[in-house]
N, C-alpha and C positions, 0 to 999 in steps of 0.2 A: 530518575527521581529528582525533584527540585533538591538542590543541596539544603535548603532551610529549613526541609520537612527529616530534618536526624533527630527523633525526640521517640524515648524510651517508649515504648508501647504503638510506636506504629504499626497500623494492622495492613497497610501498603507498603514494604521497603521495598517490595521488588517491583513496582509499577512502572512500567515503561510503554512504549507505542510508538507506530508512527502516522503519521497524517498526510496525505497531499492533496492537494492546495491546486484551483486552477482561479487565478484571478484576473478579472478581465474590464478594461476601462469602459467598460458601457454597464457595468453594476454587474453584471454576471462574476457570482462569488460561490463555486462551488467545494467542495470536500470529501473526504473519505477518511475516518480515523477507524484506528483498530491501536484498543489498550489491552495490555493484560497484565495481571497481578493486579487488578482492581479489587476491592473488596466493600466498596461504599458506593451510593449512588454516582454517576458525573452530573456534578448539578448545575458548570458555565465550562464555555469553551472561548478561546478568546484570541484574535491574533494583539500582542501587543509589542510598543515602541520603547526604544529603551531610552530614559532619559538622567545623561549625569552618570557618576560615578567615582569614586578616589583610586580605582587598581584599573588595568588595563582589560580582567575578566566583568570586571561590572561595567564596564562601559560599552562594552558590545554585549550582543544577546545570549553568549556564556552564563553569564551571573548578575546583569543587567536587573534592573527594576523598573516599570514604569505602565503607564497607563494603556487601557483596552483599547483598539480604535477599532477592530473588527469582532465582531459577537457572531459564532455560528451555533453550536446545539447548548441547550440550557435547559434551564428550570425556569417559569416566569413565577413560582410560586412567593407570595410574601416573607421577606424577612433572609430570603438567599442573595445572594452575588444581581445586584442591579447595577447598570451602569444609562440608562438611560434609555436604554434602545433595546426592545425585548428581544428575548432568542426565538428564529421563526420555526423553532421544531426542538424533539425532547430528542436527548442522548439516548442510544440504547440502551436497553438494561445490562443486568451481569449475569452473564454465563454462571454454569455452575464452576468451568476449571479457571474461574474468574478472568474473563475474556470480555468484551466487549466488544462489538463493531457496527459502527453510526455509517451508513452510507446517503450516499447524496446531500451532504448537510448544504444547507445553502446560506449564504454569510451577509451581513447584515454591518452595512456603518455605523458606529458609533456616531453621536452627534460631535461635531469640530467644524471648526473655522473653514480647513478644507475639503475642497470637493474629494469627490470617489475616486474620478481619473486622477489627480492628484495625487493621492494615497498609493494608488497602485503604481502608479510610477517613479514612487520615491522605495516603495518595496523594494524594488527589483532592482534598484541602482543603488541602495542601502542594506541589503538585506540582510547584514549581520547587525542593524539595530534595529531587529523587529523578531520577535519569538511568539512561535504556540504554546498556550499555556492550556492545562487540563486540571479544572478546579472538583474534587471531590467533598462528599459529606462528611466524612471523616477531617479531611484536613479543615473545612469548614466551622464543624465543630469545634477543632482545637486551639484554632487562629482567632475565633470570632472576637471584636468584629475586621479582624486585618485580613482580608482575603490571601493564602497564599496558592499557589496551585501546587497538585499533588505531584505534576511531572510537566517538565517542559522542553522545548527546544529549540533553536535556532530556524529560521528558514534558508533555505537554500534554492536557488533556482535549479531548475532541472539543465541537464548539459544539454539534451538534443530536445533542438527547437518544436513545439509542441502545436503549431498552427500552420499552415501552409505558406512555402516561401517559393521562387524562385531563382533556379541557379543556372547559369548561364555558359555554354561550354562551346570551344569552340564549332562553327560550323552552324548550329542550330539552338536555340533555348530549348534546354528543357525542365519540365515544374514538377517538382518534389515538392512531395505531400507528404504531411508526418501526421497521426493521429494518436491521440490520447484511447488508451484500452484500459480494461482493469479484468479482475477475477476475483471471485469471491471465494474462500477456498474452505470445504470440507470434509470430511472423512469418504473418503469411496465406499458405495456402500457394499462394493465387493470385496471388503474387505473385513466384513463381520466372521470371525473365528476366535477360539476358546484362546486365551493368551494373548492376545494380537498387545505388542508393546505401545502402537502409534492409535490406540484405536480413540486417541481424543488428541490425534492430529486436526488441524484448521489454519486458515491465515489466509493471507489478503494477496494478491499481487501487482503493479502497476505496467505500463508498458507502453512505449515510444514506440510507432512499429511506422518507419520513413519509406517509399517508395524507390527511394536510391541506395535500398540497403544498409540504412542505419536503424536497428533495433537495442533496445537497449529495455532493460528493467527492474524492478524493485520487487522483492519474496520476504512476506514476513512468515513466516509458521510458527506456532507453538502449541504446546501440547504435545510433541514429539519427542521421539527417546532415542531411536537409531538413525543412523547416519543417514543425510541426505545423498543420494546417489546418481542424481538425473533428474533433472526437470525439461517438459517440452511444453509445445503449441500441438495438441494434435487435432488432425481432421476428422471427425464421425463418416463412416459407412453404413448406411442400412440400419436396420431395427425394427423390431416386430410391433412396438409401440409407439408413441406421439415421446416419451421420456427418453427411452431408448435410440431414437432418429436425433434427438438435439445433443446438446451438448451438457443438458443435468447428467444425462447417464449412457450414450453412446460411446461408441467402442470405434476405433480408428487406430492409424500412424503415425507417430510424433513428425513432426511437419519442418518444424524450427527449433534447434538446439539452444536452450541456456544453460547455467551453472549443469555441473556434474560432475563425477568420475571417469578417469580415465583410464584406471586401473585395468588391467585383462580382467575378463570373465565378467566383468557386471556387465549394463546394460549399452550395449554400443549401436550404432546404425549408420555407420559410414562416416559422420562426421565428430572432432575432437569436441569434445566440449569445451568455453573459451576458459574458462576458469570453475573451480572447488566452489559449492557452494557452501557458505559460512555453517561453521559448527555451532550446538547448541548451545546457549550460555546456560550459567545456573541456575535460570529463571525459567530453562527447558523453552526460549523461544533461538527461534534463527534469523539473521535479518540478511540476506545479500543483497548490499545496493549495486546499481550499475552495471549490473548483469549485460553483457553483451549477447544478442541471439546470432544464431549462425544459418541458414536453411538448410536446409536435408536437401542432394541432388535426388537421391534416390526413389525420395518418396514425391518431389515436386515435378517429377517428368519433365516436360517442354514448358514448365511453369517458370515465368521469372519472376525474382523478389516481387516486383511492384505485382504484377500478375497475382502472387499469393497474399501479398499486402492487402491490397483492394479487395478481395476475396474473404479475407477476414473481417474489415471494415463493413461487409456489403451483406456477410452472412454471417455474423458471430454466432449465435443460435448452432451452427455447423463446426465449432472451433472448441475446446478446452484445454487449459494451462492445468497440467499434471506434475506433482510430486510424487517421485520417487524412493522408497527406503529401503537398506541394506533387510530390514527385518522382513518386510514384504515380500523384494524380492526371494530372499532367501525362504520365507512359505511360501512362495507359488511358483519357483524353478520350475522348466525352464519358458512359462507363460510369465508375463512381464505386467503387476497392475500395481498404479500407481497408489502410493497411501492417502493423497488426499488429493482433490479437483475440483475447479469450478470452471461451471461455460464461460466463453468472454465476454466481456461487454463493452458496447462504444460509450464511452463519455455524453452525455448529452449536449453540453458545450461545445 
């Protein structure tokens, strides 16, 4: 939540989210946000630059202020948030467990002096004076006419490289390929029963998945109540239908380990999970950045990383990112179904 927006009767204190950003100097400006504790339309989305400041938090994008230079989902209706250059697409609406998630936003220069490639290249080498801002009706209302956004945050670059590089070892080159994934995540739908505590679990997932064995990823969920206990990459087998054979609702073997427990008795399959995935906050979401994936030997045969990389790149439709929960498992010992999943998808970029 923007620290500005502390004022008696706000019906967003718990508003938070996160966004990633692929920004690319030939104008390709894609997105994915996912808010929650939203309770008012999002009616501008904004990257902006931070300019000036008298403390060391205002002067980088901690507590910074300063003007739009990128516009991705908005409102172009009269009399909201204009900055010159309209929004090329509307925000999602609001969930009922007041959730939100805008996919494929695509981003849009503000009019300035400098070019695009410009811009993105002073990001990436400045990025702590440049923050996402998420402008609501509510805060709109209350600030008018001073735009303040309802939540914000800094950008950050991602650690592993998100476009094809090559690395060079002795004897031979060889080319490492990294690709950008995501997932969209939902309630499984096998997981309709009387009580169910996560039964309005959902959230987003992001993923670096490198040919040389470097996977890495980002898990937002909320709506969740019990412990998260295992997350994978699994692969579909078979299916009696066209839903059931992909990855909406196919049934397979976790492929590639992230976050989870390592407790005895939960859910184990040869390999450690690299780290605990974050507990809930009191806003009932979870964020674990930085996730490390591991592969599964057991389930990947004669398969190597790149082998199962390129595989998922080539057939996502055949792949789903699953969360796991203590309540879950514990209803459906000792069969193992995940509380909430979504298929993967490649980036289009």
């Amino acid at each position: 939540m923007n620290q500005q927006q502390q004022y008696p009767g706000n019906p967003e204190p718990q508003i938070a989210g996160v966004v990633d950003l692929t920004l690319c100097t030939n104008g390709t400006m894609l997105g994915t946000l996912q808010v929650h504790g939203v309770h008012s339309e999002i009616i501008a989305t904004h990257i902006h630059r931070c300019e000036g400041g008298s403390t060391p938090q205002t002067r980088t994008a901690a507590l910074c202020s300063g003007p739009p230079v990128v516009n991705f989902c908005g409102d172009n209706a009269a009399g909201l948030i204009a900055d010159g250059t309209e929004y090329a697409g509307s925000c999602s609406g609001i969930r009922s467990d007041g959730t939100s998630s805008t996919m494929d936003m695509r981003g849009a220069l503000v009019h300035s002096a400098e070019s695009l490639p410009e811009l993105v290249r002073d990001i990436i080498a400045h990025a702590d004076k440049y923050y996402f801002n998420v402008h609501t009706m509510a805060s709109w209302n209350r600030w008018y006419p001073e735009p303040k956004g309802a939540c914000r945050g800094p950008l950050r670059e991602e650690s592993a490289e998100t476009t094809p590089t090559t690395t060079v070892v002795p004897a031979e080159p060889v080319e490492v390929k990294c690709y950008s994934m995501y997932s969209q995540l939902a309630m499984n739908e096998l997981q309709i029963y009387a009580g169910n505590p996560d039964s309005k679990a959902s959230g987003y997932a992001s993923f670096t998945l490198c040919t040389n064995g470097t996977m890495s990823g980002t898990a937002l969920v909320f709506g969740g109540v019990s412990e998260i206990i295992a997350t994978h990459i699994h692969h579909c087998q078979g299916g009696d239908t066209p839903q059931t054979r992909t990855g909406d609702l196919c049934e397979g073997p976790p492929v590639i380990n992230f976050c989870g427990s390592n407790v005895a008795g939960l859910i184990a399959d040869g390999v450690p999970y690299p780290e605990a995935c974050a507990p809930y906050s009191s806003a009932r979401a979870s964020r674990t950045s930085g996730m490390r994936g591991v592969l599964i030997p057991g389930e990947n045969k004669d398969m190597t990383v790149a082998d199962r990389v390129l595989d998922i790149v080539h057939n996502p439709q055949s792949y789903f990112f699953n969360v796991h929960t203590l309540a879950s498992f514990n209803q459906w010992y000792p069969a193992v179904k995940g509380a909430c999943r979504g298929p993967m998808q490649l980036w289009a970029a």
